[in-house]
Every structure is written in C-alpha cells, then in structure tokens.
C-alpha positions in Angstrom: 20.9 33.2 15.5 19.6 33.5 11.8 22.9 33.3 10.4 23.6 30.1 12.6 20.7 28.8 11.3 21.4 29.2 7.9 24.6 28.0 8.1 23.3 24.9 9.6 20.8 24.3 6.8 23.2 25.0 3.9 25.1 21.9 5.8 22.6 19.9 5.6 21.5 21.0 2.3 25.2 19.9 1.5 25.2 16.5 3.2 22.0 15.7 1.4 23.1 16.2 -2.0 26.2 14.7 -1.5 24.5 11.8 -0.4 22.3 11.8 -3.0 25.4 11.7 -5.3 27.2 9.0 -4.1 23.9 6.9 -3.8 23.2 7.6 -7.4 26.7 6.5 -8.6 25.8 3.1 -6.5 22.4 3.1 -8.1 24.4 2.4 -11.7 22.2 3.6 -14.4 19.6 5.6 -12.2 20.6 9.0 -11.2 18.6 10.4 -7.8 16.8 13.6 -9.1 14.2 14.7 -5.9 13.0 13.1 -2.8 9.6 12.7 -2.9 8.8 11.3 0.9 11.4 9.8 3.4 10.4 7.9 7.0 12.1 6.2 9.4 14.3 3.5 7.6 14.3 5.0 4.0 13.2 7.2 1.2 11.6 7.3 -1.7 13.5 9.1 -4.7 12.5 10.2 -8.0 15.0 9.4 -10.8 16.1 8.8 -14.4 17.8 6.3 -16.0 20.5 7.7 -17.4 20.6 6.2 -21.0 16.8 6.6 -21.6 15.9 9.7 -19.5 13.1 7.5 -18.6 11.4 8.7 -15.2 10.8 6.3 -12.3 10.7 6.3 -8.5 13.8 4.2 -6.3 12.3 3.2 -2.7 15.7 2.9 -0.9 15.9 1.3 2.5 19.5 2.9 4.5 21.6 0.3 6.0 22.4 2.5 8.8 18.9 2.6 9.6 18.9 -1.2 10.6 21.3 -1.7 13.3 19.9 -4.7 14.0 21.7 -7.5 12.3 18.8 -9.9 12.8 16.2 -6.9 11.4 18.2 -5.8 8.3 18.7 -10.0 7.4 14.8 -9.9 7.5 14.5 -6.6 5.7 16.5 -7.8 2.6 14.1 -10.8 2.9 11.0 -8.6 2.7 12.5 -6.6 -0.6 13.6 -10.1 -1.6 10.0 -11.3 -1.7 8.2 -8.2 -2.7 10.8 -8.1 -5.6 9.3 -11.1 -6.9 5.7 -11.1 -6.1 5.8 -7.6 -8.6 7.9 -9.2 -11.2 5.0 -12.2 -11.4 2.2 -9.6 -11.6 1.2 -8.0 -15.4 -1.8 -6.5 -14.3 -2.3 -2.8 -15.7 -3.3 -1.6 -12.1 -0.2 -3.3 -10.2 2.6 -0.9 -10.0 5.6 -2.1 -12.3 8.4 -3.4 -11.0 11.8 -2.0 -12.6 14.9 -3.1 -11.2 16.0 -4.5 -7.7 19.4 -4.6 -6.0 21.6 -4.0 -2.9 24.3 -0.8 -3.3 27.9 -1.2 -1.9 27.1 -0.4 1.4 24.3 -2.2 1.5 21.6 -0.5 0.9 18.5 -2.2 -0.6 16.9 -0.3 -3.3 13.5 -1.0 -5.6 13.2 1.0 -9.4 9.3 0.9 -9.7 7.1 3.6 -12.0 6.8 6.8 -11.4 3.0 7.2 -10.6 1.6 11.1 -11.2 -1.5 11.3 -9.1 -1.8 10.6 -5.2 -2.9 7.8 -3.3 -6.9 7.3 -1.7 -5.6 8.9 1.6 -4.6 11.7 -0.1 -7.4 12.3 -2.3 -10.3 12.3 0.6 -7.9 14.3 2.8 -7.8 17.0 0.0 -11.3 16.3 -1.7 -13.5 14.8 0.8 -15.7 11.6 0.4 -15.8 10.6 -3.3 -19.2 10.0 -5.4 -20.8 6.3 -6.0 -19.6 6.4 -9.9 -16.2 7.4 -8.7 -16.1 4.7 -6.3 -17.1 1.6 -8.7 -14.6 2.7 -10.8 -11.8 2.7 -8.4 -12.6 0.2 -7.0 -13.2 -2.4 -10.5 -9.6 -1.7 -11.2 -8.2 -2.9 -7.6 -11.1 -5.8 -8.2 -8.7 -6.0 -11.6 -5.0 -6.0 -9.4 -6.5 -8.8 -6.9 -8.2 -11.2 -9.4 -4.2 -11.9 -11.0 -2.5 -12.2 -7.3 -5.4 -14.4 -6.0 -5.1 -16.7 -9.1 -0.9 -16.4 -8.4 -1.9 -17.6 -4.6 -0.8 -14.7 -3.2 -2.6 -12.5 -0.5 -2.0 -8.9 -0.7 -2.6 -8.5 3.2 -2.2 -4.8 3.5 -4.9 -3.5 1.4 -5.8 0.3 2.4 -6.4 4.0 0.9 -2.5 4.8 0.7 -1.5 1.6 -0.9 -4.2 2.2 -3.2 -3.3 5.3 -6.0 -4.9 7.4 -8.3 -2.7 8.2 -11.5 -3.2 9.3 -15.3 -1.3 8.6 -18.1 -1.2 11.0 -20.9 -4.9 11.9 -21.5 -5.9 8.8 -19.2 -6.8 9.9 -15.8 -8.2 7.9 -12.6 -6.1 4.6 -13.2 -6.0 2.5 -10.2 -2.8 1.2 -9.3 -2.2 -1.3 -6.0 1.2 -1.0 -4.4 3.4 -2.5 -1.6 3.4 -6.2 -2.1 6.0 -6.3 0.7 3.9 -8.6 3.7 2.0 -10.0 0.3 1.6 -14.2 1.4 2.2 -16.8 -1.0 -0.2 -19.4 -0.2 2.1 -22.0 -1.3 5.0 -21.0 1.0 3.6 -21.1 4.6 6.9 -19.1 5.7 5.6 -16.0 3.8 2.9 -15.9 6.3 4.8 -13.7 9.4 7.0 -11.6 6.6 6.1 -8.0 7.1 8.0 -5.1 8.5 6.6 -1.3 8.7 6.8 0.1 5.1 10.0 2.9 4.7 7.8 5.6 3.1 4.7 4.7 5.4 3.6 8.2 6.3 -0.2 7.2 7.2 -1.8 7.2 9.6 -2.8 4.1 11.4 0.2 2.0 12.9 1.1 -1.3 11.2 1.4 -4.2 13.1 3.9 -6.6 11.2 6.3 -7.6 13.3 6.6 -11.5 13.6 4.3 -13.0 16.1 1.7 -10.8 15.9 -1.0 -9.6 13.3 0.2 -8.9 10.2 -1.6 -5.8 8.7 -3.0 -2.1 8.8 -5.4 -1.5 11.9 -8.9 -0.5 10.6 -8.1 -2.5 7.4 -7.8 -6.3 8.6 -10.6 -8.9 8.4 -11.6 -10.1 11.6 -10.4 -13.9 10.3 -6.7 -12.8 10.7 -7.7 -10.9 13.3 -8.8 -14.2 15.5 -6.1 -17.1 13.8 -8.5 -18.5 11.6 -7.6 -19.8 7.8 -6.9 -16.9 5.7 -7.5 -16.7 2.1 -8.2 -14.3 -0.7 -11.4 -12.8 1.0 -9.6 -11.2 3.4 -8.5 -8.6 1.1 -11.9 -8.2 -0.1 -12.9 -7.6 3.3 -10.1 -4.7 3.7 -10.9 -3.3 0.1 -14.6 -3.4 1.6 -13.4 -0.6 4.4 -11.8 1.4 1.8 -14.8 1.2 -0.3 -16.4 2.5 3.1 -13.6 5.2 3.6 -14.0 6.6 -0.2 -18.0 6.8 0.5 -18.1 8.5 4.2 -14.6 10.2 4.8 -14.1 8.2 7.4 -13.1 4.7 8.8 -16.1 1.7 9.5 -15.4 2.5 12.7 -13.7 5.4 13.5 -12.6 7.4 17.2 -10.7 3.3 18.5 -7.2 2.9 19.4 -5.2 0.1 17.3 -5.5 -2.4 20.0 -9.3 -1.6 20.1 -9.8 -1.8 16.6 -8.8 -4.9 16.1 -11.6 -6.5 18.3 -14.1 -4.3 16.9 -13.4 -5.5 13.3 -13.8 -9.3 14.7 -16.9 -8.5 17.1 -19.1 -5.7 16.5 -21.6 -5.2 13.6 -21.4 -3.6 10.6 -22.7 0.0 11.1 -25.3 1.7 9.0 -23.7 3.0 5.6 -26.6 4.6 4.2 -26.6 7.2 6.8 -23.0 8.0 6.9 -23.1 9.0 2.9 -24.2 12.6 1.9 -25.1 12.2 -2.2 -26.0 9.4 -4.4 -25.7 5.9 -3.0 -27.3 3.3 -5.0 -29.0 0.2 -3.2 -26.7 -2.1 -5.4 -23.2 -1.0 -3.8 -24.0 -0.4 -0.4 -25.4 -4.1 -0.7 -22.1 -5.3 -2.2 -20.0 -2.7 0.3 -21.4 -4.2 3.6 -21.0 -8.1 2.3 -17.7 -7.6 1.5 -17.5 -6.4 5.0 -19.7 -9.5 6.7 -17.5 -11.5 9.6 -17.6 -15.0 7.8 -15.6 -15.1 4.4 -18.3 -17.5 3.1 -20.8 -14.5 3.3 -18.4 -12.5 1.3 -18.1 -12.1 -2.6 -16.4 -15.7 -3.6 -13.4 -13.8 -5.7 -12.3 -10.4 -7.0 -13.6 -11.0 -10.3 -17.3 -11.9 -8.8 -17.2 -8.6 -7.1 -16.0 -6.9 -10.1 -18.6 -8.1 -11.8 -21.3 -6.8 -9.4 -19.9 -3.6 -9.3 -19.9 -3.6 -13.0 -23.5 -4.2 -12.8 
C-alpha cells in the first residue's frame, strides 16, 4: 500500500512539473519556479523572467476550470478589467501590475510583484491582535492605496485583512500593499458595477458573494449601503477598512459567531458594539473615535475621503 502510494505521488509529482513546464513555455519570458497557493479555478506561481532573473508572482486562472462558456467569457472580462484598473494605479501601496495575457489554451494569466511578507489574515492568525501604533500605520498606507483609486472613480469593493498585505523591501519592513482590484467599480462605467467572480487564490475564510445579481463583496466586510441597494460611493470602502481596523485591534470580526446570510443584515441593522472592551493594551481615545465612524450606518457620518482619514490617523 506504501509503495502504491508512492507511486501515485511520484505521478502526480510528474504531471505537475510537466505542467508547470509547458505553462511556462506559454508564459513567454516568465518561467514557473514554485506554487505558492492554488484554489479552485487557479494558482498562484512564483517566477522569473527569464532575461532579468527578476522575481515576480503569475496568478493563472485554468481554462479547464471554467466549463462554463458563459463563466469563462465573464472571467477574461474580470482579468480584463482588473488588468487595467492596476495599470492606472502608481500608488507605492497598490500591488504592481506586470504583464497580462491569455496562453494558447487559453488560460488567463496576471505577472504582478512578488510581495515577501503575508497578508492581515495571516498575521493575527499567527501573532494575534496588533498594537494601536501598528495599526495607524497600516492602516495610513491603505488610507494612501484608496485616496488614488477614489480620485480614479474607482471603488475597491472587496476591502478585507487578506487583500490587505504586509511586506518589506530590503531594510523596509511593514509596507502596506492593497491587492485584488478584480470586482473594483468604475464609477463612470455603470456595467462594472455586478463584475465580480470568487478570487482563484481565495483561501480565506468568509464566502464571497460576487456572482451577478447579488451583493458584490466579502461577508463581514460590506457596508450596510451595498448591503440594502442604496448609492455607493468611496465610503464604502472606508466602512470595510473600518472592520479591518476592528479585526487588527480585537482578533476578531465586529461581529463575529453569524452565518454569511446573517451577517449581512447585522452590518445594515445592528449597532456598532463596544470597541474599547474588546481591546487588551493601549487604545487611544482618538482611533477608537475614528474606528467606530468609519463604521457608522450613514456614509455622511463617515470620514468624507481617504485622505481625511489619513489625516486623522496621522494625528
């Protein structure tokens, strides 16, 4: 039975690498070196170009895994969009966008930075809830991502600890950098506005609901606005950056132990719990002020912009 089982991971061993190989000739000047995460409809590979032996990371979404010919037309849509919204964006904290493309048996692909570090869900899973100083910081640099999208018109829509990462650079450590633009809305193109499929390296928990027709978004993470219909604008993402804030702090969701269908009307109905008691350490009166406005129901109770929050948290 051992040796059965051996033989039948050497096989598969086999397959991957071959894969891996003729992907990487597709790829063109990128070859695959190590998967870093895969989920249902893709994976995420680290590679090198091979002229500049520069490191970066291909997201590659498997035709195979989209049977659907209606599904895969609105996937390549998605990477379409995304694909652009990053190529606009020249913020610091927005992960760079490399390349884009479709391999011969179609096969989309992304060629973004390769990011050392780990993303918000990670680091409380590992280190537990975060200190107030840490927080700010963190949380200017998204402030710092948001303020050059909002002033593009587009609406991140999916903000939450694991599209959120931690990285250094060289001697630089804790740079912020946002990711996954893919269900991002353009405010000038109301068609953007039911774009959104589940991410293909989304291994986090909560289920994402971003199928057309219904809400578009990460439950736990979407302001109650979107939640009920109403006009959506750039203080939505504050309010969803506003529960990661929350999730940094406590360890745990604003309101943790509800279903996804549950959580939903709790974000639009119920009110906003007591912070204070939920944080063990330092919490100064200043950011759990700022914390639970960017978490009031009505937008006009929020922070106006990113950059008026980033300046408060500054202060």
């Amino acid at each position: 039975w051992n040796l059965v089982r051996m033989r039948r991971a050497v096989g598969q061993a086999r397959a991957e690498a071959k894969s891996a190989k003729q992907r990487a000739e597709e790829l063109g000047s990128y070859r695959l070196v190590a998967k870093l995460g895969a989920g249902g409809m893709g994976e995420v590979w680290r590679a090198e170009h091979q002229l500049l032996a520069r490191a970066a990371a291909i997201k590659l979404v498997r035709r195979e895994a989209l049977a659907d010919p209606g599904l895969a037309t609105l996937v390549q849509e998605r990477f379409r969009r995304e694909a652009q919204t990053l190529a606009t964006l020249r913020s610091r904290h927005t992960i760079a966008l490399y390349d884009y493309g479709v391999t011969d048996d179609g096969s989309f692909f992304f060629v973004m930075e390769l990011l050392e570090g780990l993303d918000l869900a990670q680091l409380v899973r590992e280190h537990g809830p975060q200190p107030s100083a840490r927080v700010i910081h963190l949380l200017m640099q998204a402030c710092a991502s948001l303020a050059e999208a909002h002033d593009a018109g587009l609406l991140h829509r999916d903000i939450k600890p694991a599209n959120l990462f931690v990285s250094r650079a060289a001697d630089e450590v804790d740079i912020l950098k946002l990711l996954d633009f893919g269900i991002a809305h353009n405010l000038a193109d109301p068609s953007t506005a039911l774009i959104g499929l589940p991410s293909p390296d989304d291994g986090t928990s909560g289920e994402r609901l971003t199928a057309v027709g219904s809400i578009v978004g990460t439950p736990g993470y979407v302001p109650p606005e979107q939640i009920t219909g109403s006009t959506l604008d750039a203080r939505g993402d504050l309010y969803a950056l506003g529960c990661v804030a929350w999730y940094l702090l406590t360890g745990d969701e604003v309101y943790p132990g509800f279903d996804a269908d549950a959580l939903f009307r709790v974000h639009a109905t119920l009110p906003v719990p007591n912070l204070r008691v939920r944080v063990h350490g330092w919490l100064p009166e200043g950011l759990e002020t700022l914390i639970v406005s960017c978490l009031a129901k009505a937008p006009d109770d929020r922070p106006a912009d990113a950059r008026t929050l980033a300046d408060a948290l500054a202060e």
